[in-house]
N, C-alpha and C positions, 0 to 999 in steps of 0.2 A: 504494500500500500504506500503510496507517494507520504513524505515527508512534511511537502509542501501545503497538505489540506488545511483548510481555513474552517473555523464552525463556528456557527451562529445559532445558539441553541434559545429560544423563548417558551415559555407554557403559559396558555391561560384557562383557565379551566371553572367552568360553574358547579364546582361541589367544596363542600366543609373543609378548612383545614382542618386537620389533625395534629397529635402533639408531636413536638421535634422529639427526633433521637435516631440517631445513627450505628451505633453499637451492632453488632450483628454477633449474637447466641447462636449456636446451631442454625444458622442460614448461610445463605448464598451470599457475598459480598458483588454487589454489582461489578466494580473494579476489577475482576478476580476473571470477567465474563470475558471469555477470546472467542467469537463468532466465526470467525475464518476456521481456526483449529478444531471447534465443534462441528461445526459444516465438513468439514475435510474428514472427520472421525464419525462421521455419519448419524451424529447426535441429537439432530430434529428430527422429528417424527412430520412423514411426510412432505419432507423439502429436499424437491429435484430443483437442479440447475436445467434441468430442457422444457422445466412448468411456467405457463403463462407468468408476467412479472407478478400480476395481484398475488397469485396463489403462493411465490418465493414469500413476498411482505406477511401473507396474512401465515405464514409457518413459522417464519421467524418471530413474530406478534405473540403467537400462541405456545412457541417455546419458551419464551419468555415467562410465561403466566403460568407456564406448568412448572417450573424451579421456586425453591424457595427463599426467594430476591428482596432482600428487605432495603428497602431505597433509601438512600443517603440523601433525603430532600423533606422539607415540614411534615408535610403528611405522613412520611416513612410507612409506609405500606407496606404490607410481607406475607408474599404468595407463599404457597401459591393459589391463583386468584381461584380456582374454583371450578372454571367452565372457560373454555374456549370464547374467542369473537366470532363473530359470524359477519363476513366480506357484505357491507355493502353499498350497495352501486349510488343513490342521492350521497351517500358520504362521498364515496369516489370522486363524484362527479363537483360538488365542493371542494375539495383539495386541488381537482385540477382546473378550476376556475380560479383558486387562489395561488397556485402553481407557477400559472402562467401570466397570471398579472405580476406577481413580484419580479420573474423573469423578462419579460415584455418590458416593464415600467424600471427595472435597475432600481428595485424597492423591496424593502425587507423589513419585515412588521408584521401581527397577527391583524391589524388594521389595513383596509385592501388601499389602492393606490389613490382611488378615488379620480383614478384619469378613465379613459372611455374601455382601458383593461381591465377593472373593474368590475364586471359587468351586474352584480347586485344593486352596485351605486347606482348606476346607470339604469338599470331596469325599475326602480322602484325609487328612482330618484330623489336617492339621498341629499343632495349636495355635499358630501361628504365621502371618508375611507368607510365601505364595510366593515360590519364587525365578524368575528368568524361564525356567532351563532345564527347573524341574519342570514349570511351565505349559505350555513348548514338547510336552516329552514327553507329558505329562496330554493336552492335545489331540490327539494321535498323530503327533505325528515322531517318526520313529525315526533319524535323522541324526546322528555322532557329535560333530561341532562344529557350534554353535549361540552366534549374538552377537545383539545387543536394542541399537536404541536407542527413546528418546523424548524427547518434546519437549513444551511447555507454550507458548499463546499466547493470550494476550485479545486479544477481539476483539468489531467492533461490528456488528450485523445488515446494515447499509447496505456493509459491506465484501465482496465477493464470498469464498465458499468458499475460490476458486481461490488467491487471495491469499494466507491464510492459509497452507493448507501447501503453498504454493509458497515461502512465505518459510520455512516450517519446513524444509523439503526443502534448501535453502539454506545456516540455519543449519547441519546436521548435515553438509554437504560444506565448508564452512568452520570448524568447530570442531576448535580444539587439543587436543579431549581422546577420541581413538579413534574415535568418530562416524564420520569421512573414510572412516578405513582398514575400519571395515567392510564403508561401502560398495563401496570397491574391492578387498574381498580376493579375490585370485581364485582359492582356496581353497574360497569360500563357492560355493554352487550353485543356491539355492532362497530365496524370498522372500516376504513375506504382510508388508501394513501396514494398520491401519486408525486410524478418527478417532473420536470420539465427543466430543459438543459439551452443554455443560447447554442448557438448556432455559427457563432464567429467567437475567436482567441481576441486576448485583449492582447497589450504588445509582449509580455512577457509571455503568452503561449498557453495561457489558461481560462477552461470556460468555468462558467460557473452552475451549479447542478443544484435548484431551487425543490426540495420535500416538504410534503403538509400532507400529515396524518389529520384526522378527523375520528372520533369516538362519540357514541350514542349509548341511551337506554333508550328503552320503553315510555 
């Protein structure tokens, strides 16, 4: 994996904090997590590299959730969560409207750009950035809690996909700032992530590879 990756890790999320504490007893140490070398050692259940992209995210999501990962972030949360996500498509489709606006617009924020890539703003004519729960709903979830993360990484065409947000995926189960616990809230029921990547190198020869996870219940 490149040297060079840049990350921009944010969480916002519509559920209760919980009390701090990091300690980890008889659990999994997020930090501890090597994704490459678990993939390489056949250690997710269900995760081929010749499967559609969704179904790679949503194995790695649910490996996740089935370890007992106690998160180095306020809510500190400590699977394992219980029950699997279930892929779906209004989240998808959320992530990759907000995907593609941060990429599009050279903007990074769980707040959308608010220019005409936007397209929540625009449709429903905010004068203003989207927020991630209106985008969730604007796509059509109807699910009462709903959390967002994303992530930001340069990256260089010789560097495989896989890499990239494998180590995003990474970052966000290792970040002290909610990222963890969203992914293991087991609250949460439903899941859609997608990527979107420019298209041209800046002058030193790196794109940049814009992810927004999206989480729901009932």
């Amino acid at each position: 994996m490149s040297k060079n990756l840049i990350f921009g890790l944010i969480s916002l999320v519509l559920l209760g904090c919980g009390s701090e504490g990091t300690s980890c007893i008889n659990c999994t140490n997020p930090d501890d997590i090597n994704l490459t070398k678990d993939i390489q050692n056949g250690k997710i259940s269900g995760y081929h590299s010749s499967d559609p992209i969704d179904i790679q995210y949503l194995s790695i999501i649910n490996y996740f959730r089935s370890l007992d990962i106690k998160c180095d972030d306020p809510q500190a949360i400590q699977g394992p969560s219980g029950s699997n996500l279930v892929w779906d498509d209004n989240l998808k489709d959320s992530t990759k409207e907000h995907s593609e606006d941060m990429m599009k617009s050279n903007w990074y924020s769980h707040d959308g750009s608010g220019t005409l890539n936007d397209k929540t703003a625009v449709d429903l004519n905010l004068g203003r950035g989207s927020k991630f729960y209106e985008r969730i709903s604007h796509n059509g979830f109807s699910g009462s809690t709903t959390a967002e993360n994303i992530a930001r990484i340069k990256t260089k065409p010789n560097i495989p996909a896989s890499d990239a947000w494998i180590g995003a995926m990474e970052g966000w189960i290792k970040s002290k700032h909610g990222h963890c616990s969203n992914i293991m809230n087991p609250n949460l029921k439903y899941f859609g992530m997608y990527e979107s990547r420019t298209t041209s190198a800046d002058s030193n020869g790196y794109y940049k590879a814009y992810w927004t996870q999206d989480f729901g219940s009932d």
